[in-house]
N, C-alpha and C positions, 0 to 999 in steps of 0.2 A: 504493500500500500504506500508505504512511503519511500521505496525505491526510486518511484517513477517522479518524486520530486526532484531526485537528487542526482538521479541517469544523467543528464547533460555535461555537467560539471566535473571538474577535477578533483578539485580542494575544500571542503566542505565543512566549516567553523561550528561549534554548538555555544549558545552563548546564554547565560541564564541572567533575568531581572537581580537572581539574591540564590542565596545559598539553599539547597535544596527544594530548587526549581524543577528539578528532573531530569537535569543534562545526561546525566549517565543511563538512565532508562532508557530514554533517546535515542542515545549510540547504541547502546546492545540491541536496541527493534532494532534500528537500522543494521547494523551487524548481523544481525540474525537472517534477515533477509537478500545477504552475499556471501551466506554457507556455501566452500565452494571454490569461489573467488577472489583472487589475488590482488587484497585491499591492503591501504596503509592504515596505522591507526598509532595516534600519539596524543598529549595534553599539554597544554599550557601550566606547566608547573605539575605537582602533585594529584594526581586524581585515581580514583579506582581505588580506596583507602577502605579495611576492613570496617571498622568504624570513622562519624563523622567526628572531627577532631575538634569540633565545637559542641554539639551535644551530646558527641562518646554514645550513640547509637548506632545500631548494624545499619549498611547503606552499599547497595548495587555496588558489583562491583563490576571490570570491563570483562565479558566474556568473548574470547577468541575460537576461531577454528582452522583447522590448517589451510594452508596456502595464505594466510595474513602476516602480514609484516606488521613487527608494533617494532615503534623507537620509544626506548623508555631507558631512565639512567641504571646501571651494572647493578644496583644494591635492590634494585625491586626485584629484580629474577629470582630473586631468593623465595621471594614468594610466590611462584605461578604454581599453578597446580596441572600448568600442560607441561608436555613436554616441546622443547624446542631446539632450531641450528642459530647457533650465533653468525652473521655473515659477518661484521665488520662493528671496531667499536671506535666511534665519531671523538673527535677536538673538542665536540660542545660537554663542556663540563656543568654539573649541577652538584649539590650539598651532597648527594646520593649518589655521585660518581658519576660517570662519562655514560654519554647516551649511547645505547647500544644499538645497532638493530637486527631482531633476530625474528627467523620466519617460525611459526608454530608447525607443528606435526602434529599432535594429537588434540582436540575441544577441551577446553578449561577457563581459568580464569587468569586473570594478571592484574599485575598493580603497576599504574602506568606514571613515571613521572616525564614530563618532557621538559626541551628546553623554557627558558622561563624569561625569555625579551623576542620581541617578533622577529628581528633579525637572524635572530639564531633557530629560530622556527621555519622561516625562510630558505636556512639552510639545510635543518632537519629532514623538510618536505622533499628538495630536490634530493636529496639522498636515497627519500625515499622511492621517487620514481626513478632511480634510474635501474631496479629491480623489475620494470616491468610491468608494476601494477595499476589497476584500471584509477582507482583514487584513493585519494587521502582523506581521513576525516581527522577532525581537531577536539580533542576535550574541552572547553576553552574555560579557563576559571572563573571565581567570584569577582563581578565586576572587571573584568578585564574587555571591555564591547573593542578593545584596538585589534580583537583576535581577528574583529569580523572588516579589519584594513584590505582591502584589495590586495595590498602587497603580498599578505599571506595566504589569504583564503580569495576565491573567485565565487564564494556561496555562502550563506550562514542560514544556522537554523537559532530560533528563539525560543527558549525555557523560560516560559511564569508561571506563579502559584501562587498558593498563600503562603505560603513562606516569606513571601515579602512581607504581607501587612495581616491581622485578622480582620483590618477592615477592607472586604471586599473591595469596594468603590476604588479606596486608593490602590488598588492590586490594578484595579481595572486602570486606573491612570494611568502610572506610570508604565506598564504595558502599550500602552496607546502612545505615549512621548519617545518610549524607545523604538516601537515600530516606524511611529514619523521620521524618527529621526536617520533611521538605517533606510528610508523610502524618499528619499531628499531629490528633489528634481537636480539636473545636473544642468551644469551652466549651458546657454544656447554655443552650440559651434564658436561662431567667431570672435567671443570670447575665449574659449577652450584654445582655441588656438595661439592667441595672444600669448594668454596665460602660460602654455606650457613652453613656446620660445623664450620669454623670462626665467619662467617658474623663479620669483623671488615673489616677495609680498610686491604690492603694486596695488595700482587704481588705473583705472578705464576711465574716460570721461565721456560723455552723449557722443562728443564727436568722433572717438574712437583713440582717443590720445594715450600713449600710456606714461604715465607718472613712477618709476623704480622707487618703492622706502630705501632709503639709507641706510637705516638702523638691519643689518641684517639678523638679528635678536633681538625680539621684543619682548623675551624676557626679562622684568627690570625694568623696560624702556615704552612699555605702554603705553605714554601720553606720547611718542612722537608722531603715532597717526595720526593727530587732531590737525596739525599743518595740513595731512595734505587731502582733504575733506573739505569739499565745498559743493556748491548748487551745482557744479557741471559732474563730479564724480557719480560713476552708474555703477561700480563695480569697486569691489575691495577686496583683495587676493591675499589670503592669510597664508601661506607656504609656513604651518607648524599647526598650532593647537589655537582653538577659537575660546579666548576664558572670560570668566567674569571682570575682568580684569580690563581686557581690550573693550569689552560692550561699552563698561563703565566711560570710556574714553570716547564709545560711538556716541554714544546718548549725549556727553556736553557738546557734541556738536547739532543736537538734535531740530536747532534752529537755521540750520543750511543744507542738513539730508534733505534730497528728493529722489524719493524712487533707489533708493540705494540697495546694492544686492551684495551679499558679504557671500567668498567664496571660500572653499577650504578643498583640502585633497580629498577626502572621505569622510564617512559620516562620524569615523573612530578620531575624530579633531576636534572634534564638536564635545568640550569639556565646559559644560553652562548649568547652571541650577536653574528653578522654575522661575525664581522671579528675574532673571537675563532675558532669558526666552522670551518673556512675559512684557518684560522693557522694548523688545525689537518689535514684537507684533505691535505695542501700542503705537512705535512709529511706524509700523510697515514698511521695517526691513528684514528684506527676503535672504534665505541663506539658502544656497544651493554647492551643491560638491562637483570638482573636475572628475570621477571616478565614480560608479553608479555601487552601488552594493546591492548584491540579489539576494533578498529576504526570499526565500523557500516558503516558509510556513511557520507556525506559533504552535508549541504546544505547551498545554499547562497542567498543573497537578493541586489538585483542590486537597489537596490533604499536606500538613505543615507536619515537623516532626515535635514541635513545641504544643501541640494540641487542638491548634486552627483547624477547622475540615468546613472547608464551604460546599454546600449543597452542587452536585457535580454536574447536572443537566441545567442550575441556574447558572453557576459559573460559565459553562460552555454558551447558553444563550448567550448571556451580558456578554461574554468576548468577543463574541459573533456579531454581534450588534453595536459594538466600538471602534471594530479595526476591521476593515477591507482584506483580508489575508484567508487561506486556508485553515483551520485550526484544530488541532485534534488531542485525545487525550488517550496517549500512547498506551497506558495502564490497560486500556478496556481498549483501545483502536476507535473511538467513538468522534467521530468527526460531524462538525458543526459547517 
């Protein structure tokens, strides 16, 4: 069922609202239904852990079968319960030793740690195809949404629950601000193109002008945008992370924005709380990404490990009814 989401694609992120969202339930469906076939499987850090190391209760672990390649660091082997061939062990170092990567022969479990900065996940993945396999999927951790960067992944999938809040509603919001925010129109062409012949920060003007910032760090240096903001700027090219920080600096100029569209590489830049957000809609500035990110689908898990359980065919309505997306709840396969 959830194969045919994921068939296209290469590299395929799992990324969750908050901690026992589902992510790893997620991957094992999906695992489950490439019994067989010669897939990568790795994680952003730690995952696939006997128990959860914050409520010290039992919790999914990653179940493999052969013909799979996992990258995972030398000291989790200890605990698989399949059997496997080590091919090759990687430079990327982790607290838990150097990532390995080894194909399974016999169905079991493993405990997966992968590299722990996207860079080095970048490098983990090409590793991993160059064995041949049809794709990679990605564990991605708590809060870590940079897993779902184009640079690493070409695909992400979404984990909500109540894990995040026991109040519904806010489970349902923030849900809905993260799907927005990974569903971000991308800038029209002729900008795009601008853009990536600089690719420094920069401003476009109506007439097509472009303006280079200076400051090639604007961290620390956040008020030197406000110069170059005026009534002819259409376009504001952030080449790093979009913060409260820099808004703070769009808003005092809030009396010569027109029509201004703030641009960033990916939705994984886009580093704002609600009331930023909240600040730009009031003046109706638009943010859109050079680089699209393909949300797959949402799934969610109405049951929290701290004792939330929201009612499972309300929650699936209410999700259904807030976000535009596919959404299913992998537990039962029940899609909305």
């Amino acid at each position: 069922m959830l194969k045919q989401y994921v068939e296209p694609y290469e590299t395929i992120s799992i990324i969750g609202i908050s901690k026992n969202a589902g992510k790893t339930t997620v991957l094992n469906k999906i695992i489950e239904e490439y019994k067989g076939k010669a897939i990568g499987i790795t994680s952003i850090g730690l995952d696939g852990e006997k128990t959860d190391n914050i409520t010290n209760k039992p919790k999914p672990r990653i179940k493999v079968y052969p013909k799979m390649l996992v990258a995972t660091a030398s000291e989790c082997l200890n605990e698989a319960t399949c059997n496997y061939v080590v091919h090759e062990k990687t430079n990327v170092r982790t607290q838990l030793g150097n990532i390995m990567i080894v194909e399974v022969i016999t169905p079991g479990l493993m405990l997966v740690a992968g590299p722990s900065t996207n860079h080095e996940m970048v490098e983990v993945t090409h590793r991993l195809r160059r064995y041949n396999i049809k794709k990679v999927f990605i564990d991605g951790a708590l809060f870590r949404k940079s897993i779902a960067s184009f640079r690493v992944a070409d695909a992400c999938i979404l984990a909500t629950g109540a894990s995040f809040d026991d109040d519904m509603n806010k489970v349902l919001l923030e849900t809905k601000k993260t799907v927005d925010q990974l569903n971000l129109e991308v800038v029209v062409p002729m900008h795009k193109i601008k853009i990536i012949k600089y690719h420094k920060h920069m401003t476009i003007t109506v007439q097509g002008r472009i303006r280079v910032i200076k400051n090639e760090n604007l961290l620390g240096n956040e008020e030197c945008i406000e110069e170059y903001l005026n009534p002819k700027v259409r376009v504001l090219y952030i080449n790093g992370a979009l913060t409260n920080k820099l808004v703070n600096h769009i808003v005092n100029k809030w009396n010569v924005i027109e029509d201004l569209t703030v641009v960033v590489n990916d939705p994984s830049h886009i580093l704002l709380n609600k009331a930023s957000i909240h600040r730009l809609e009031m003046m109706k500035v638009k943010i859109k990404v050079l680089n699209k990110t393909n949300l797959l689908f949402v799934t969610y898990n109405p049951v929290s490990p701290n004792g939330t359980v929201f009612d499972n065919e309300e929650f699936g309505r209410e999700l259904s009814q807030t976000i535009e997306m596919p959404i299913f709840n992998v537990v039962n396969y029940m899609e909305w």
